[in-house]
mmCIF file as gemmi writes it, N, C-alpha and C atoms, coordinates in Angstrom:
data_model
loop_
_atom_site.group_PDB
_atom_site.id
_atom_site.type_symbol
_atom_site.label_atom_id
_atom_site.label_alt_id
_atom_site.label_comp_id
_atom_site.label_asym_id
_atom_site.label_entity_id
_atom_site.label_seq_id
_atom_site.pdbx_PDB_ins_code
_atom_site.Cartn_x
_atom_site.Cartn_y
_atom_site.Cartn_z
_atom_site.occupancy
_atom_site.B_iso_or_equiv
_atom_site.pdbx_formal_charge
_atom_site.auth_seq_id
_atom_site.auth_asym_id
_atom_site.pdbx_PDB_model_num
ATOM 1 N N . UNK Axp A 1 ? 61.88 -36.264 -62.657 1 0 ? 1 A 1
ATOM 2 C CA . UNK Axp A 1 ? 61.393 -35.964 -61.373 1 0 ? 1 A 1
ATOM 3 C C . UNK Axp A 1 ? 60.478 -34.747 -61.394 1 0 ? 1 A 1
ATOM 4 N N . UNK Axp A 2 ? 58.847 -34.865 -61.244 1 0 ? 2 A 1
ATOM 5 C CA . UNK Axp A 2 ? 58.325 -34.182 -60.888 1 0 ? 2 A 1
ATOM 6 C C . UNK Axp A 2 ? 58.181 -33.692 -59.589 1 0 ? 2 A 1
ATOM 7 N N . UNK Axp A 3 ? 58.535 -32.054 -58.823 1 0 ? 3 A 1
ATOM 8 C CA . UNK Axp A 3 ? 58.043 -31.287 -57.895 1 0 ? 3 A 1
ATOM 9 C C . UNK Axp A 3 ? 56.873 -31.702 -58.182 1 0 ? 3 A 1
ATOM 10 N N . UNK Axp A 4 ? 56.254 -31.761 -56.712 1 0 ? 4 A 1
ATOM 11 C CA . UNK Axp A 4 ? 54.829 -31.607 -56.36 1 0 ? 4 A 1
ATOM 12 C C . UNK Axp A 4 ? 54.795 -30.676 -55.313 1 0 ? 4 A 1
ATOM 13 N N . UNK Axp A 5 ? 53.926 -29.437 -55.761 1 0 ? 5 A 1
ATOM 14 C CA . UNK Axp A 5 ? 53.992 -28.607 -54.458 1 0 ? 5 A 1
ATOM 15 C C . UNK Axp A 5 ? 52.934 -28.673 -53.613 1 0 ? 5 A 1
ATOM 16 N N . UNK Axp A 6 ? 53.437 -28.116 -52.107 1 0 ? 6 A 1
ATOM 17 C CA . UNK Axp A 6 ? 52.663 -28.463 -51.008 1 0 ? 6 A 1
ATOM 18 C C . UNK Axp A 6 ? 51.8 -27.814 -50.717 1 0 ? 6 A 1
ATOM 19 N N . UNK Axp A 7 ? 50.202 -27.734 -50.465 1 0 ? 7 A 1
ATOM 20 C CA . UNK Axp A 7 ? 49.56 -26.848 -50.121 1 0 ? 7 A 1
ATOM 21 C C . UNK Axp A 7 ? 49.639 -26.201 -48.992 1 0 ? 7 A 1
ATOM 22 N N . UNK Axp A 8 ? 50.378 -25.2 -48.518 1 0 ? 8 A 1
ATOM 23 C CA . UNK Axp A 8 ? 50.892 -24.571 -47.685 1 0 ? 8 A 1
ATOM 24 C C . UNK Axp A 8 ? 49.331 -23.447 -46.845 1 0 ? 8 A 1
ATOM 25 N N . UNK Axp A 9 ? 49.39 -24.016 -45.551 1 0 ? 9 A 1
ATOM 26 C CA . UNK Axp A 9 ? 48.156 -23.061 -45.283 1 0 ? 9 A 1
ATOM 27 C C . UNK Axp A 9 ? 48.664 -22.381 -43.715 1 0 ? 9 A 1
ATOM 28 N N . UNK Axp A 10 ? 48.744 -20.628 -44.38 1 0 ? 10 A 1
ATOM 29 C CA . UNK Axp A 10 ? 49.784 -19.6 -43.787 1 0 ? 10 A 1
ATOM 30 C C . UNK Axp A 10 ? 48.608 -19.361 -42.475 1 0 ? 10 A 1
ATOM 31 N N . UNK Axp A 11 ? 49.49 -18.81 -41.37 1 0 ? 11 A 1
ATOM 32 C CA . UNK Axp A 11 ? 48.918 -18.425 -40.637 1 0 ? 11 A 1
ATOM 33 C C . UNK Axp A 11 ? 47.923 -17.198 -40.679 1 0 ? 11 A 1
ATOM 34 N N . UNK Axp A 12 ? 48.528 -16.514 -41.828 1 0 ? 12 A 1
ATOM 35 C CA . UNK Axp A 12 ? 47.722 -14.939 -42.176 1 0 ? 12 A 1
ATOM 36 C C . UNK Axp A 12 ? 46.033 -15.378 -42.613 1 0 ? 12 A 1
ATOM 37 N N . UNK Axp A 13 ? 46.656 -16.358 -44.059 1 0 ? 13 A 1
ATOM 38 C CA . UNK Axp A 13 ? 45.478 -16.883 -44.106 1 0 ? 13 A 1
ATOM 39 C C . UNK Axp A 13 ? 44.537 -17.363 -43.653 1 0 ? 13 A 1
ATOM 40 N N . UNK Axp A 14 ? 44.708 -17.688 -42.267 1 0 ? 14 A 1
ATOM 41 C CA . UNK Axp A 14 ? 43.759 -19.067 -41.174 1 0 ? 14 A 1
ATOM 42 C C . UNK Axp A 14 ? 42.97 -17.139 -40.662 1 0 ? 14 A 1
ATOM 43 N N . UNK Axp A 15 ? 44.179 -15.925 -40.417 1 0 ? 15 A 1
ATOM 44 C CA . UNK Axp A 15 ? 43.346 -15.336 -39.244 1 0 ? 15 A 1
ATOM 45 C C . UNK Axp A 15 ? 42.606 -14.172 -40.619 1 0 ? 15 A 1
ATOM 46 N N . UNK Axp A 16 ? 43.326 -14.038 -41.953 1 0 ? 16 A 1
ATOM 47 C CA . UNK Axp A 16 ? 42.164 -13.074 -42.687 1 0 ? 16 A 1
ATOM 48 C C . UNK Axp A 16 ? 40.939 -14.102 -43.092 1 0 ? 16 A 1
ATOM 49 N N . UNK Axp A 17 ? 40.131 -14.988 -42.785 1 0 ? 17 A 1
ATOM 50 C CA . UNK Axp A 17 ? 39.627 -15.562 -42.911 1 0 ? 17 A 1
ATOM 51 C C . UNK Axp A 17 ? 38.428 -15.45 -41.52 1 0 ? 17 A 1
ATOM 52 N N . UNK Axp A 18 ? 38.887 -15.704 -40.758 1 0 ? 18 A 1
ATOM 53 C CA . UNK Axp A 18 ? 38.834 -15.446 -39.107 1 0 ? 18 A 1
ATOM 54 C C . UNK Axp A 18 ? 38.282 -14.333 -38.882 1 0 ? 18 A 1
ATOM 55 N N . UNK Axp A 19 ? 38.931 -13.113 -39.364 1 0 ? 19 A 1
ATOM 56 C CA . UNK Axp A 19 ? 38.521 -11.44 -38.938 1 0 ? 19 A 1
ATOM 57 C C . UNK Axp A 19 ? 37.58 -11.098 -40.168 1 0 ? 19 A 1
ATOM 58 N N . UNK Axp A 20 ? 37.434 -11.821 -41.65 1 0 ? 20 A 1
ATOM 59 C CA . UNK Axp A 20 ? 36.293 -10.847 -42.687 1 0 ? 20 A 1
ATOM 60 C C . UNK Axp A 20 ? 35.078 -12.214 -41.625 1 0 ? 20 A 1
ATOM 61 N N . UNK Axp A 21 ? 35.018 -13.255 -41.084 1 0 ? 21 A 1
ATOM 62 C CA . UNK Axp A 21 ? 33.961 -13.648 -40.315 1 0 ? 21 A 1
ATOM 63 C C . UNK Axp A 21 ? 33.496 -12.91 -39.351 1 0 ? 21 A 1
ATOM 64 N N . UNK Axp A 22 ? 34.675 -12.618 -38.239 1 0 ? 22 A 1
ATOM 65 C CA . UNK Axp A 22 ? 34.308 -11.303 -37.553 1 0 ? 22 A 1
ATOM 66 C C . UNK Axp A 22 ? 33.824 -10.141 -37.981 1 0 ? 22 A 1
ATOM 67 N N . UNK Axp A 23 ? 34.276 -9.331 -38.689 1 0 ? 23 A 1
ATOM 68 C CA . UNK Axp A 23 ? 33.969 -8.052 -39.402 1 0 ? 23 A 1
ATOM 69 C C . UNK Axp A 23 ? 32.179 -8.415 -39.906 1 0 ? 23 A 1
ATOM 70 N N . UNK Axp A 24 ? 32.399 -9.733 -40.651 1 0 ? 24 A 1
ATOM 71 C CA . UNK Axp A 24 ? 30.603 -9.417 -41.27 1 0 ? 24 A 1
ATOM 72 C C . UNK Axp A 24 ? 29.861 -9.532 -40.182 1 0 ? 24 A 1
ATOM 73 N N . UNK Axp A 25 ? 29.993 -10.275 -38.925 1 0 ? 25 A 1
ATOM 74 C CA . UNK Axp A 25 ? 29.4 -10.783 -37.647 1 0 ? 25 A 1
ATOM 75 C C . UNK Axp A 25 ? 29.079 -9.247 -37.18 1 0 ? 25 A 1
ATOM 76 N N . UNK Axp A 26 ? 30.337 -8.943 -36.616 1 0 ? 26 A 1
ATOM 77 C CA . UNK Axp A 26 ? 29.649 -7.264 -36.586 1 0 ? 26 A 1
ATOM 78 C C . UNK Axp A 26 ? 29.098 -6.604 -37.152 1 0 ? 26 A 1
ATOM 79 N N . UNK Axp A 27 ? 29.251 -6.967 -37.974 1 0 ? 27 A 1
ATOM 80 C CA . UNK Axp A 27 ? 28.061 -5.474 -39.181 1 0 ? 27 A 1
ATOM 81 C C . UNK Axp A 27 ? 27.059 -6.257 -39.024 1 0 ? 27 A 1
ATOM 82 N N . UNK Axp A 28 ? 26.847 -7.254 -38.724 1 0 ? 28 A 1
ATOM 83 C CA . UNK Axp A 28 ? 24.961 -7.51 -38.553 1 0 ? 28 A 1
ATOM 84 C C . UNK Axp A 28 ? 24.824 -7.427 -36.962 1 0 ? 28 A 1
ATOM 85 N N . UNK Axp A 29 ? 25.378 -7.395 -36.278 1 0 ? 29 A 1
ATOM 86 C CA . UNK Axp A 29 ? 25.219 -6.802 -34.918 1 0 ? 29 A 1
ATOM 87 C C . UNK Axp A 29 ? 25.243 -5.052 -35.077 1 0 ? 29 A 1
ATOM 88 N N . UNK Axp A 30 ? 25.959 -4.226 -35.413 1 0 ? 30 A 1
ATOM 89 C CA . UNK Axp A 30 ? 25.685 -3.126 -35.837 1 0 ? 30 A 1
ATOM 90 C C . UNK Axp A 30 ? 24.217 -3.293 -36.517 1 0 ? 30 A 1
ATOM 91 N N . UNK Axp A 31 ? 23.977 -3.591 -37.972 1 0 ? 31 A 1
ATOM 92 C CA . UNK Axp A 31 ? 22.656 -3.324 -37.985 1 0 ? 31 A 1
ATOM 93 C C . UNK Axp A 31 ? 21.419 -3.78 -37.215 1 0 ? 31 A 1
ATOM 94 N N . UNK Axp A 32 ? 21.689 -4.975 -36.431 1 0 ? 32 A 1
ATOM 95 C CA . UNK Axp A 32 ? 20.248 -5.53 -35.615 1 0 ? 32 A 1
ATOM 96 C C . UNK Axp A 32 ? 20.217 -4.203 -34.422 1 0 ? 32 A 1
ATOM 97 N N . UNK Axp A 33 ? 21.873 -3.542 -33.841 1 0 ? 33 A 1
ATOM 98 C CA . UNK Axp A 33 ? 21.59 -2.787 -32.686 1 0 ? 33 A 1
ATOM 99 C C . UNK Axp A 33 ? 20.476 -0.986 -33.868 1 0 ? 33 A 1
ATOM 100 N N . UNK Axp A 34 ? 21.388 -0.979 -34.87 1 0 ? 34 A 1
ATOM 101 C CA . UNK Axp A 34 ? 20.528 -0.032 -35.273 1 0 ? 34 A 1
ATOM 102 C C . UNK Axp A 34 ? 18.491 0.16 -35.668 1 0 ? 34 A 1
ATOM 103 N N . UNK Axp A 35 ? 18.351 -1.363 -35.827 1 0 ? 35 A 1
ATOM 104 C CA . UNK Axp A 35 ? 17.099 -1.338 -35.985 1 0 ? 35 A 1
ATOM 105 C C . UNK Axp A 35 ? 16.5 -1.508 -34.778 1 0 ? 35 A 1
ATOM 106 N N . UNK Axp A 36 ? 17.129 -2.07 -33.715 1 0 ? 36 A 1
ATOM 107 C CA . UNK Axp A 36 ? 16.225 -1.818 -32.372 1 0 ? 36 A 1
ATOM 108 C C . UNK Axp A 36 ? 15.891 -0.568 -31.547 1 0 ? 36 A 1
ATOM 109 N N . UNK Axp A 37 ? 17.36 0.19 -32.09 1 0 ? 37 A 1
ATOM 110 C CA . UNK Axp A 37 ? 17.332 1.687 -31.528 1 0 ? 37 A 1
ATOM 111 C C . UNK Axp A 37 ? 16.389 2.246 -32.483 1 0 ? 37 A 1
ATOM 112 N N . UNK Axp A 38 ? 16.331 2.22 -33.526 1 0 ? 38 A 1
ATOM 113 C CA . UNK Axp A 38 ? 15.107 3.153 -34.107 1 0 ? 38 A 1
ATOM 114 C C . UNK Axp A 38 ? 13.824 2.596 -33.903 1 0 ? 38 A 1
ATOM 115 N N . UNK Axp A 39 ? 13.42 1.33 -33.385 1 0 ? 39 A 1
ATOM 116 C CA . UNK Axp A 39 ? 12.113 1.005 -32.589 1 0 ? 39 A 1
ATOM 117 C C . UNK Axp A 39 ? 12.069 1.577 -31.359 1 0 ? 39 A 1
ATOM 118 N N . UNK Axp A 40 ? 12.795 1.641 -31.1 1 0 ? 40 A 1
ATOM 119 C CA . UNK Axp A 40 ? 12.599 2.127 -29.544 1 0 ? 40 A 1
ATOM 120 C C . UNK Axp A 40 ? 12.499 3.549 -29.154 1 0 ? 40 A 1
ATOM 121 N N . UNK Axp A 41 ? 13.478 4.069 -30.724 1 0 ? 41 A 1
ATOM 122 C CA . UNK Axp A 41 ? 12.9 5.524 -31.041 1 0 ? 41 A 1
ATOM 123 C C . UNK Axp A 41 ? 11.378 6.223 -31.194 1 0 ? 41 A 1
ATOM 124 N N . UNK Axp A 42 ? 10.747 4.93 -31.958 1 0 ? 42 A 1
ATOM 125 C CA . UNK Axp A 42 ? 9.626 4.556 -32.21 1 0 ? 42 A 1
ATOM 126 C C . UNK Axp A 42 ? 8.255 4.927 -31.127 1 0 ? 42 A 1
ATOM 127 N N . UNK Axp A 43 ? 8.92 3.735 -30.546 1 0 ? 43 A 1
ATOM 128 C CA . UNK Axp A 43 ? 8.057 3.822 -29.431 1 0 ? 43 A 1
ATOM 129 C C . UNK Axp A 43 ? 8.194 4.952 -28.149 1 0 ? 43 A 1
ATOM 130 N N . UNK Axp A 44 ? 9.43 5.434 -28.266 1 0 ? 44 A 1
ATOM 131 C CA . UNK Axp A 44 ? 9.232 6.418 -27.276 1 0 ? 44 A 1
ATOM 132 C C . UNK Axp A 44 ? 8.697 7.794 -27.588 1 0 ? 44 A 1
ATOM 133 N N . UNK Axp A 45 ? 8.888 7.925 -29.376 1 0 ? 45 A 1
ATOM 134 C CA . UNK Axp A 45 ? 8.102 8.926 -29.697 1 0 ? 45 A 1
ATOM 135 C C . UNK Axp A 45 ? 6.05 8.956 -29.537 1 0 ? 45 A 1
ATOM 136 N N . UNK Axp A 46 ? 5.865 7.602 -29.724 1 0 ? 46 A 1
ATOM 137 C CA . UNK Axp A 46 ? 4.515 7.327 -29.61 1 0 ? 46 A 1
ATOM 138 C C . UNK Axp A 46 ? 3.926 7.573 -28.219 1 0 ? 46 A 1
ATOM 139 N N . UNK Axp A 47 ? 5.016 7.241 -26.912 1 0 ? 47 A 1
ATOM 140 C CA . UNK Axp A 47 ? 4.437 7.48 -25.692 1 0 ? 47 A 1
ATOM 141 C C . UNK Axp A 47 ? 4.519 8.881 -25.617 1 0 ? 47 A 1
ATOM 142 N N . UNK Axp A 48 ? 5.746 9.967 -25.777 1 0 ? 48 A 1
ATOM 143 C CA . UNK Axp A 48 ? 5.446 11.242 -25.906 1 0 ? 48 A 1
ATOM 144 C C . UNK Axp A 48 ? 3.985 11.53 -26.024 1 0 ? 48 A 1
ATOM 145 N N . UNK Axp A 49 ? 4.248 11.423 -27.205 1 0 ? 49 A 1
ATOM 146 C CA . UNK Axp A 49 ? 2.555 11.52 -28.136 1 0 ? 49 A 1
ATOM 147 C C . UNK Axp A 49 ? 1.187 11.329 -27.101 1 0 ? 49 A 1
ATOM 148 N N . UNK Axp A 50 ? 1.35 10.241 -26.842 1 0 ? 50 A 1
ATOM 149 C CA . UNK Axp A 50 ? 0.322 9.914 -25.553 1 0 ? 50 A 1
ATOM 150 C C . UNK Axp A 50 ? 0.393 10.171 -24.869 1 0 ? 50 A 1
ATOM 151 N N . UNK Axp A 51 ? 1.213 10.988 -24.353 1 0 ? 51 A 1
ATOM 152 C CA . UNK Axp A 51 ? 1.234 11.751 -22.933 1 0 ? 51 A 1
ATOM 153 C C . UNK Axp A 51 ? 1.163 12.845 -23.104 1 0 ? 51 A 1
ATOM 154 N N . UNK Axp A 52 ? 0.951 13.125 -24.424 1 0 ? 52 A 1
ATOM 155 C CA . UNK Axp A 52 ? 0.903 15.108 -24.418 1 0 ? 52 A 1
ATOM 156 C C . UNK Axp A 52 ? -0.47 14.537 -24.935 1 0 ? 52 A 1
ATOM 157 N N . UNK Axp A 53 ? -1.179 13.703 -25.499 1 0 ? 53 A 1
ATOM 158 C CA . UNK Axp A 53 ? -2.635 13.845 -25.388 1 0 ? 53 A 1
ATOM 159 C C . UNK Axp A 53 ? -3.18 13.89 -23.963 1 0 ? 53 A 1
ATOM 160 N N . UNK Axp A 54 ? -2.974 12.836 -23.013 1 0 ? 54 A 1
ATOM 161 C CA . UNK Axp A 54 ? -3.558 12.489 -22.114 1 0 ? 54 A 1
ATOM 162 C C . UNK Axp A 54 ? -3.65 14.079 -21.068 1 0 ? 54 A 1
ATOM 163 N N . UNK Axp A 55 ? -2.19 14.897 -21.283 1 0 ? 55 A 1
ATOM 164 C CA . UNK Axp A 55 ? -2.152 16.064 -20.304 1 0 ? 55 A 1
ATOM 165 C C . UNK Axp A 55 ? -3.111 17.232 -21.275 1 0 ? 55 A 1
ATOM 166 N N . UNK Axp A 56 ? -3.394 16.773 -22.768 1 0 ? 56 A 1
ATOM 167 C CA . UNK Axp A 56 ? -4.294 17.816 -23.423 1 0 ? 56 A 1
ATOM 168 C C . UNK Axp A 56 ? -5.853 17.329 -22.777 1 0 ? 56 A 1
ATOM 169 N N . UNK Axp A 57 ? -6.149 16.219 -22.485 1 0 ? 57 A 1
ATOM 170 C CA . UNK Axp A 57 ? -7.415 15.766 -22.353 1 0 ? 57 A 1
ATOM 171 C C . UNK Axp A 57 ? -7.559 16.133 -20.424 1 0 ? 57 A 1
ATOM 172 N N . UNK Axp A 58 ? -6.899 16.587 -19.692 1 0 ? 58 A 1
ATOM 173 C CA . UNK Axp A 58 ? -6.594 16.323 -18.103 1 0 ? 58 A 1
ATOM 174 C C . UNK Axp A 58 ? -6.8 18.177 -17.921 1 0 ? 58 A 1
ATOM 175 N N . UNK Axp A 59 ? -7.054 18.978 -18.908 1 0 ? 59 A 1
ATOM 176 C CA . UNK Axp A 59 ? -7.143 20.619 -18.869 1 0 ? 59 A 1
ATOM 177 C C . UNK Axp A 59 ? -8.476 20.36 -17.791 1 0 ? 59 A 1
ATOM 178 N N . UNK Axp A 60 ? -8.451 21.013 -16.741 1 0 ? 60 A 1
ATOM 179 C CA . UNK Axp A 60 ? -9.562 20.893 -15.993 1 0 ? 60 A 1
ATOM 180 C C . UNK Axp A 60 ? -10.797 21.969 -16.797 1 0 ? 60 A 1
ATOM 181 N N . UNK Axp A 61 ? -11.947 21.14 -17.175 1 0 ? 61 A 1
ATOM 182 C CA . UNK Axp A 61 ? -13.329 22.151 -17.674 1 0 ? 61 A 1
ATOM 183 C C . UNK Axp A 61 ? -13.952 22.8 -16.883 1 0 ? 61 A 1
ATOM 184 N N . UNK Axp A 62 ? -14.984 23.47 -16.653 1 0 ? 62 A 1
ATOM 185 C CA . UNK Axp A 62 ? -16.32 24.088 -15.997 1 0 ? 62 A 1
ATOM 186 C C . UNK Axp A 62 ? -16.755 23.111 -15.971 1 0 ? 62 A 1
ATOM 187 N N . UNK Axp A 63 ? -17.364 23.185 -14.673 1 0 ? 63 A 1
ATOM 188 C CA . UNK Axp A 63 ? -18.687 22.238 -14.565 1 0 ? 63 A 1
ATOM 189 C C . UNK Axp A 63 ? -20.274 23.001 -15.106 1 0 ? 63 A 1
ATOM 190 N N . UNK Axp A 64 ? -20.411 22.01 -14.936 1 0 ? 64 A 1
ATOM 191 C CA . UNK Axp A 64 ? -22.525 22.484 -15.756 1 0 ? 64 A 1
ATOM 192 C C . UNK Axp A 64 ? -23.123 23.108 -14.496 1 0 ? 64 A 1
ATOM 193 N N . UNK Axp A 65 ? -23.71 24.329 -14.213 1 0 ? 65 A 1
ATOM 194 C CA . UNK Axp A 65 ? -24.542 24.878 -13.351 1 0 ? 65 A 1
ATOM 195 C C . UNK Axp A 65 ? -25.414 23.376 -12.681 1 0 ? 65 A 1
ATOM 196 N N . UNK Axp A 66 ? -25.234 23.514 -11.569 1 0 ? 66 A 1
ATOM 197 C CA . UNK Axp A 66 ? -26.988 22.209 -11.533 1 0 ? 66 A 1
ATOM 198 C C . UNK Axp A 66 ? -28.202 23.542 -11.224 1 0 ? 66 A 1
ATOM 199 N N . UNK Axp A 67 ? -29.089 22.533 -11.646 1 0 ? 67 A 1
ATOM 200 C CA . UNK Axp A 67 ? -30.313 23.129 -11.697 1 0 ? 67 A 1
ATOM 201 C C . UNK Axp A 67 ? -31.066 23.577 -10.063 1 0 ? 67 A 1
ATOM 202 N N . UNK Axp A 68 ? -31.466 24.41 -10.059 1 0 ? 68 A 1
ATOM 203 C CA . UNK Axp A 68 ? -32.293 24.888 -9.062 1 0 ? 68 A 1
ATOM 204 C C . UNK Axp A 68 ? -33.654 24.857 -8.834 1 0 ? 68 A 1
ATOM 205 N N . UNK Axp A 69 ? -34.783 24.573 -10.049 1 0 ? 69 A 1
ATOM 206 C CA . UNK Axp A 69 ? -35.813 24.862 -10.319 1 0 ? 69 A 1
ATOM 207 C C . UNK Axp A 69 ? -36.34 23.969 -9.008 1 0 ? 69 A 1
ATOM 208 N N . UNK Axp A 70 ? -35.644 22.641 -8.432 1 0 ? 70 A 1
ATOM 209 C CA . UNK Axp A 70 ? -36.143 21.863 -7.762 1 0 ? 70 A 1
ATOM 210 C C . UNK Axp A 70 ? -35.212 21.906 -6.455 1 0 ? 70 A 1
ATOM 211 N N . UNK Axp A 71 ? -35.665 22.686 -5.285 1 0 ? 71 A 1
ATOM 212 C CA . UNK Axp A 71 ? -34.753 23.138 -4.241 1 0 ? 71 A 1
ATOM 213 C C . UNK Axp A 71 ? -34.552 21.681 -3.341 1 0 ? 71 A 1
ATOM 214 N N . UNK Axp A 72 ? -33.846 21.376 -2.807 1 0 ? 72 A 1
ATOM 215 C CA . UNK Axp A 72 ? -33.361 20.465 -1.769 1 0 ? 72 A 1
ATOM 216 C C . UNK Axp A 72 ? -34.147 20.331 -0.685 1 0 ? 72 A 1
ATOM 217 N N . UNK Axp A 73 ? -34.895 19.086 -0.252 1 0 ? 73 A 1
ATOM 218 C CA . UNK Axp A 73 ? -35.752 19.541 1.041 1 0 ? 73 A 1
ATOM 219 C C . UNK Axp A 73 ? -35.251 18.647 1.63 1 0 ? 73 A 1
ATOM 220 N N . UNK Axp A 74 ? -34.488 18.441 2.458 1 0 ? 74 A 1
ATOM 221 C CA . UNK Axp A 74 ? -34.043 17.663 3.795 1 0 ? 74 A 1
ATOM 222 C C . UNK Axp A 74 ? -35.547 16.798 4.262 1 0 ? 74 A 1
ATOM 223 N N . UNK Axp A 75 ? -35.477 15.032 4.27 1 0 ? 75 A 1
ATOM 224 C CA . UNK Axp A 75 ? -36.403 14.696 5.065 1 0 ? 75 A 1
ATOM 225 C C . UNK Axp A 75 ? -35.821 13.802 6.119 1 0 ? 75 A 1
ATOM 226 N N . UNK Axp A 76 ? -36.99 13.73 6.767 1 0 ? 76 A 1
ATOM 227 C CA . UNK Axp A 76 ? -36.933 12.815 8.025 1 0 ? 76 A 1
ATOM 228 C C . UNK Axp A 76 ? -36.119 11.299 8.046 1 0 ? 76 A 1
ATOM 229 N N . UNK Axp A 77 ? -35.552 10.994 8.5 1 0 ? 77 A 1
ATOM 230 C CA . UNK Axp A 77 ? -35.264 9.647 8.266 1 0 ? 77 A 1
ATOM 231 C C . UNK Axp A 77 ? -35.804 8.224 8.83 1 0 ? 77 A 1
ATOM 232 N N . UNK Axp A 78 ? -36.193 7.248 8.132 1 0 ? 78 A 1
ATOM 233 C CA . UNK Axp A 78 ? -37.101 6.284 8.197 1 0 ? 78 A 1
ATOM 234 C C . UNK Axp A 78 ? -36.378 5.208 9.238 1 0 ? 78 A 1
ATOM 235 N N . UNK Axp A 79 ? -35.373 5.179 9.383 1 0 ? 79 A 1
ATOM 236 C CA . UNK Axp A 79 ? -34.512 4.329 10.105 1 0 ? 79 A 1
ATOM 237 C C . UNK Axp A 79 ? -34.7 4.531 11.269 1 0 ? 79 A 1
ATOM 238 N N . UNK Axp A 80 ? -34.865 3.477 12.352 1 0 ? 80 A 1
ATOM 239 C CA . UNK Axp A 80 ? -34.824 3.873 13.81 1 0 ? 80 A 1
ATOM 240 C C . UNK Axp A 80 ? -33.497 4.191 14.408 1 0 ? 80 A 1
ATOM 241 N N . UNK Axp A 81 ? -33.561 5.041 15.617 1 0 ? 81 A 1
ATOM 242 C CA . UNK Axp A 81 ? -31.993 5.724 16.019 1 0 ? 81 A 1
ATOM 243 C C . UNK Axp A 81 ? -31.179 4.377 16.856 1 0 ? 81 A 1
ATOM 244 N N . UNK Axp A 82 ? -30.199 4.526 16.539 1 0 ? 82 A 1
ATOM 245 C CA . UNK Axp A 82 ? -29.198 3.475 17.395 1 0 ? 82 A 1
ATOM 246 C C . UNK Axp A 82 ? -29.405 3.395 19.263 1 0 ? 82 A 1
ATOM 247 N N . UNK Axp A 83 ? -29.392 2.213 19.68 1 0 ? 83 A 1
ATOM 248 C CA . UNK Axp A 83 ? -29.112 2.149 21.461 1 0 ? 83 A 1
ATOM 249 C C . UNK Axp A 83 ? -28.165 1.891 21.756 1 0 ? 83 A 1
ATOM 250 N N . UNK Axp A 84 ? -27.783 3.273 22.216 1 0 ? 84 A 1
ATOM 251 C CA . UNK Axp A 84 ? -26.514 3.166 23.185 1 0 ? 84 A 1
ATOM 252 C C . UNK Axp A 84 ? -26.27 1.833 24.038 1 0 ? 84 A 1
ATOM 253 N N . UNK Axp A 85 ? -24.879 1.507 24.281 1 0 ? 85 A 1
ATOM 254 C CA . UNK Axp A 85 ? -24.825 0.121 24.897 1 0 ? 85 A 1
ATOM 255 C C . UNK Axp A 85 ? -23.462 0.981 25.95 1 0 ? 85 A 1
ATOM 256 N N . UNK Axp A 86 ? -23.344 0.219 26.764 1 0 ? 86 A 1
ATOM 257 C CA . UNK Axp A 86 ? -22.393 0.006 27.616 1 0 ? 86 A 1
ATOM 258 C C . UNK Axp A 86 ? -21.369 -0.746 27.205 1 0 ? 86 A 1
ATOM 259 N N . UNK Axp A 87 ? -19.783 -0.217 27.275 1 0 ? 87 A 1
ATOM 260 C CA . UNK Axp A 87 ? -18.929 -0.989 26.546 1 0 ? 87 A 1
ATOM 261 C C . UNK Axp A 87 ? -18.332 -2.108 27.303 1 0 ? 87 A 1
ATOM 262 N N . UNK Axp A 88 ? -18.101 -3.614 27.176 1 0 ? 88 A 1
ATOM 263 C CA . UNK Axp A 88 ? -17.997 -4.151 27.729 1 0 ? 88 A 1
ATOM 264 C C . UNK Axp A 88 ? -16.678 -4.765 27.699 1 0 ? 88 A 1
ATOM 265 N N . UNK Axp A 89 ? -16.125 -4.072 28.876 1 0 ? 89 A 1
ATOM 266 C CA . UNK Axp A 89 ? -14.282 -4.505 28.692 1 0 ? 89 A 1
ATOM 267 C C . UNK Axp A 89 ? -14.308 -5.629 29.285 1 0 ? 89 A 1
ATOM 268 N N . UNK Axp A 90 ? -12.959 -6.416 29.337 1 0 ? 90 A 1
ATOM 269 C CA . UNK Axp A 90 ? -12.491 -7.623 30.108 1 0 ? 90 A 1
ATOM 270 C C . UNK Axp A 90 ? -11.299 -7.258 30.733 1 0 ? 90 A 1
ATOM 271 N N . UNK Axp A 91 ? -11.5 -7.161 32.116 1 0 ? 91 A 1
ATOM 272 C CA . UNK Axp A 91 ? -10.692 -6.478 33.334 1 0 ? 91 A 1
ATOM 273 C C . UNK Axp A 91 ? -10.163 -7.577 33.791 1 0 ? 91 A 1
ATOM 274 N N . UNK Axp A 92 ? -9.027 -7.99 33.944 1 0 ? 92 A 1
ATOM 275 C CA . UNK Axp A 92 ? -8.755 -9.675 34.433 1 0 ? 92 A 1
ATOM 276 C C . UNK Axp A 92 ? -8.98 -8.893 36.55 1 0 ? 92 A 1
């Protein structure tokens, strides 16, 4: 009489099986959350950046003297003047 033994499949076994799936599942959720946070690090360092240019470029300058050599002469205007009208309400 040969024993034949039974392949016995333990409950420990079904859940350490179960949790190193979990465990690796998380560690690539850990690393996808770490590489998005350092893009976003990324990018928020770049808008800094662009916003301390934009407030370096926004320094209000001098303006340029304008020239005088050619003084301003007010002329006449070519347009004929407007006629007054009477306003015309509707009074029931």
């Amino acid at each position: 009489m040969n024993t034949i033994p039974i392949d016995l499949k333990l409950h420990n076994d079904i859940r350490a099986v179960e949790s190193a799936r979990f465990a690796h599942q998380f560690r690539e959720e850990e690393i996808n959350q770490a590489i998005q946070d350092g893009k976003r690090e990324i990018t928020k360092l770049e808008e800094q950046e662009e916003i301390k240019r934009l407030r370096k470029e926004l320094i209000p300058k001098a303006q340029l003297m304008p020239y005088f050599d050619r003084p301003f002469v007010p002329r006449r205007s070519e347009k004929q003047p407007t006629v007054p009208r009477e306003p015309k309400f509707c009074i029931p």
